[in-house]
N, C-alpha and C positions, 0 to 999 in steps of 0.2 A: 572389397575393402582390404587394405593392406594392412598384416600383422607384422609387429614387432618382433625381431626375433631375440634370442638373448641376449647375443651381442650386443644388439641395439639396446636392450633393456639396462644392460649392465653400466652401460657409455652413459644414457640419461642418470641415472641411480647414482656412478658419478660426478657427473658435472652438477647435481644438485647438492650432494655431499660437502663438495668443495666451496661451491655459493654460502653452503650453510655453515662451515665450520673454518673454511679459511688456510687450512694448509690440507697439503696430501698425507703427511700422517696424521693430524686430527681426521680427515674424512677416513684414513685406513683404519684409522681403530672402530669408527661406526662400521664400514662395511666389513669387517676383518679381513683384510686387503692390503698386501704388502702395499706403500706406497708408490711401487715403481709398481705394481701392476697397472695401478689407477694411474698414473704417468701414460703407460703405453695406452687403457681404454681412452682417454682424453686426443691422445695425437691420431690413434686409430678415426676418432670421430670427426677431427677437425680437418681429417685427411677426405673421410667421405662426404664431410659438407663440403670441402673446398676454401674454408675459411677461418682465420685463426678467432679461437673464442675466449680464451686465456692466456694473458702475458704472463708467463715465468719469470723470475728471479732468484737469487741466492736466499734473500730474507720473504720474500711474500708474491703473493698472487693480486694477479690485478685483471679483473674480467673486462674487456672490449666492449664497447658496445651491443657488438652483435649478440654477445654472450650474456649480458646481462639483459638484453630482449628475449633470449632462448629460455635462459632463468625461468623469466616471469610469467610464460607462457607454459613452463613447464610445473611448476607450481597449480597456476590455474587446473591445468590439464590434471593433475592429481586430484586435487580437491573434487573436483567432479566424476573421477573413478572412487574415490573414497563415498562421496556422496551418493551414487548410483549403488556400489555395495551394499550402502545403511537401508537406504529406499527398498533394496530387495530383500533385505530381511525384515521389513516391516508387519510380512502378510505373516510372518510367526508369531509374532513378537505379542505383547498382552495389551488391552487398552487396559492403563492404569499409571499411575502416580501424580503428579500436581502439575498442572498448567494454569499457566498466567494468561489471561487473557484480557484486553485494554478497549474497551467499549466507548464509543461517543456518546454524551452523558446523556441529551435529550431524546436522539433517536433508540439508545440504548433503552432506557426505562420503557418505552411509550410501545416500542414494536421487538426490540431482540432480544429483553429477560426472558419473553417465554420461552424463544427458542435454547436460549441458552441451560434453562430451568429442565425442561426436556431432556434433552442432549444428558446432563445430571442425573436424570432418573433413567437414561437408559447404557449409561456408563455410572454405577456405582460406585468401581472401585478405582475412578478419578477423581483427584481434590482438586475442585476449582478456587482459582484467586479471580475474581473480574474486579476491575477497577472502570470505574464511569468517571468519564473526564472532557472536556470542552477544550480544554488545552493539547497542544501537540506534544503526544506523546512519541517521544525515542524508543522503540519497540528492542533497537539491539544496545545501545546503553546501557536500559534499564531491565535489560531481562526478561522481557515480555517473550510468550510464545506464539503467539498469534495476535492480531488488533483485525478490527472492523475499522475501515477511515474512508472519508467522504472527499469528492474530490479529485483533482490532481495528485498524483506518486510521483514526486523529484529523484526518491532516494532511490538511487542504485540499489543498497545493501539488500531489498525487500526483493519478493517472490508476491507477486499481486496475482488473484484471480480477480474477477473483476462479476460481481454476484448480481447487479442489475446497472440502470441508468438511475442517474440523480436527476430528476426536474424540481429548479428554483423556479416557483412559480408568485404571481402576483394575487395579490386577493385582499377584501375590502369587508367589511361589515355591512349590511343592507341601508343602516340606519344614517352610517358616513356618505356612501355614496346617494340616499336622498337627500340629505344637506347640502352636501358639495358638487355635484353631477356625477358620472362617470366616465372618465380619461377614454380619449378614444384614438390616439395617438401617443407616442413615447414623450414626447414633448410637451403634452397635456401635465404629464407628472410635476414639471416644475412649478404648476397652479396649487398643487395640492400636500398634505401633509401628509412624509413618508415616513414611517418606522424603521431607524436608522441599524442595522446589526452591526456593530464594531468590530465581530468575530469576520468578517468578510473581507476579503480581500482587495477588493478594489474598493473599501468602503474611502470616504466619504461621498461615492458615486455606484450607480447599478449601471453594468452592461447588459446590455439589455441586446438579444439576439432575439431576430426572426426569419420568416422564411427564407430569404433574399439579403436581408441586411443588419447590421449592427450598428445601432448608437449608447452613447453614452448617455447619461444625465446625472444632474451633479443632482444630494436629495439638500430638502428643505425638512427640518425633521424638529418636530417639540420636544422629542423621545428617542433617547437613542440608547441602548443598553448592548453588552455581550451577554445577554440571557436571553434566548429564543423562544422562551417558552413566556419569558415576560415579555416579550413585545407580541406575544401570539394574545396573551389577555388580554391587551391593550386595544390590539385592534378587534376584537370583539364587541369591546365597549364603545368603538367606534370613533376611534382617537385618530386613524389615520391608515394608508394603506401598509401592507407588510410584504416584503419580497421572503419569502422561506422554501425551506423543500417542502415538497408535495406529503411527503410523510410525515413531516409536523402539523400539515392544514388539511387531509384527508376527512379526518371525522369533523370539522367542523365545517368543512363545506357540505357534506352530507347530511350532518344538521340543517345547513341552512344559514348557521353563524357568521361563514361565510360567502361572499362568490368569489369566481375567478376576476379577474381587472386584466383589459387585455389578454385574451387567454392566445393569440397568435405569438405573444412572446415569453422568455423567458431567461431566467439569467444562467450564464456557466453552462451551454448548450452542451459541451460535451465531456461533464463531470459524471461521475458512476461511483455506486458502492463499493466497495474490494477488501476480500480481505485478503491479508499482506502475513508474512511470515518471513525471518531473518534469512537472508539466500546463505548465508555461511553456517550457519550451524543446522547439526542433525535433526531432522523432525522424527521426534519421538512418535509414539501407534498414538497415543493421544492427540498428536497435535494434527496428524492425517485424520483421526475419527470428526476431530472436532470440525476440519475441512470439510470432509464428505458430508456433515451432518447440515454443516450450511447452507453447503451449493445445492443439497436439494429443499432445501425449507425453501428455498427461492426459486426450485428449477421450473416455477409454475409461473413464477412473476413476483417482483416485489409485494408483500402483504399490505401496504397502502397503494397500489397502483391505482388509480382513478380512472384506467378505460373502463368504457364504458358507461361509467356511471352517467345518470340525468345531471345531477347537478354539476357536474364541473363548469361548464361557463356559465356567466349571467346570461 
């Protein structure tokens, strides 16, 4: 690997300077740097790339293109030596002070208070904030240190591990499906009465993936709510079928409350748990404790994971 050597150090330190502050004496007085030193590191550099990176003039500077691509990457390029420094003082550093953490509201209560409750008694001298929410929370907006989120990650700004698979599966009450029959194709759904979640994304339809193939179906629904846990009652009582995660309908398929409905398919094939952490700011010993402490609550498999069990299909 090829090191920097000072010159080279000196020529970046530089040309950031000046990005940052806009003339060569304002960047002199940050580096304590006559201006015409910083003159000569700049034309030294522009001499060894081969390419002009700054237009000079009498009243201001005006960076090139190329220069303001070198900027930006040079920037980046800090941030991640900065970042690499904090990360390696971490293994000194104390688990302790307040972290924010942003929980998804139904799988939150049902399956990760405990762990989180845990976690608590075996860091004492951190104060936890958990917030449970069904809504998309902005983890770097709003100050969050970590979030658990189900799903798709769009956002760049995050740091995702990714803690298990998400399976949206189908499932029915025993008492609906001897009313109604049971669906034995994807197509079959549009005969019958679907429990609508508005929280979904392609609602007012389920994509529905299987081994080989995807369809759509549009639903037909009496009931439709953004509360997962009220359409999980509902279909209980035998209102209609429910498409959810496996971890919302775990214990009541093992009851028996529920079955599976088509268990060859299912929706959002390749959605996953993850937890997510701001890629630009510093992860405090807390916010790494709180990391490690998750990935292995799960390093065994999701705690509603259904292999195995008898019950999972009809």
């Amino acid at each position: 690997m090829d090191l920097l050597d000072s010159r080279q150090a000196d020529e970046l330190a530089t040309l950031l300077a000046l990005s940052e502050h806009g003339s060569f004496a304002a960047a002199g007085r940050v580096l304590q740097r006559h201006p015409s030193v910083l003159s000569k590191r700049l034309g030294a550099m522009e001499a060894r790339l081969g390419i002009r990176l700054v237009e000079r003039t009498t009243r201001q500077l005006r960076f090139t293109d190329e220069g303001e691509r070198l900027v930006e990457r040079l920037r980046h390029a800090v941030s991640l030596i900065a970042q690499a420094e904090q990360e390696a003082a971490l293994g000194a550093a104390q688990v302790r002070g307040r972290l924010r953490i942003a929980l998804p509201a139904a799988m939150g209560r049902l399956w990760l208070s405990p762990m989180v409750s845990a976690f608590s008694l075996a860091y004492p001298d951190v104060s936890l904030e958990v917030e449970y929410a069904e809504r998309f929370v902005d983890i770097v907006a709003e100050g969050f240190d970590a979030a658990i989120r189900i799903g798709e990650l769009p956002d760049s700004r995050l740091v995702a591990r990714k803690l298990c698979e998400h399976l949206r599966i189908l499932c029915a009450a025993p008492a609906y499906l001897a009313r109604h029959g049971e669906p034995k194709t994807p197509a079959d759904l549009e005969h019958h009465n679907s429990l609508g979640f508005t929280g979904l994304h392609s609602y007012p339809e389920w994509k529905l993936a299987g081994k080989d193939d995807q369809v759509t179906v549009r639903l037909r629904s009496s009931l439709v709510s953004n509360d997962n846990e009220a359409l999980l009652s509902a279909a209980r009582m035998g209102l209609g079928i429910i498409a959810g995660g496996e971890w919302l309908m775990t214990r009541d398929i093992q009851s028996g409350n529920l079955v599976r409905v088509l268990p060859d398919w299912q929706l959002d094939a390749d959605a996953g748990v993850y937890l997510v952490r701001p890629s630009a700011r510093y992860n405090a010993a807390a916010t790494m404790a709180f990391k490690h402490w998750m990935e292995t609550e799960f390093a065994q498999g999701a705690p509603w994971d259904l292999s195995g069990s008898a019950d999972v299909a009809h």
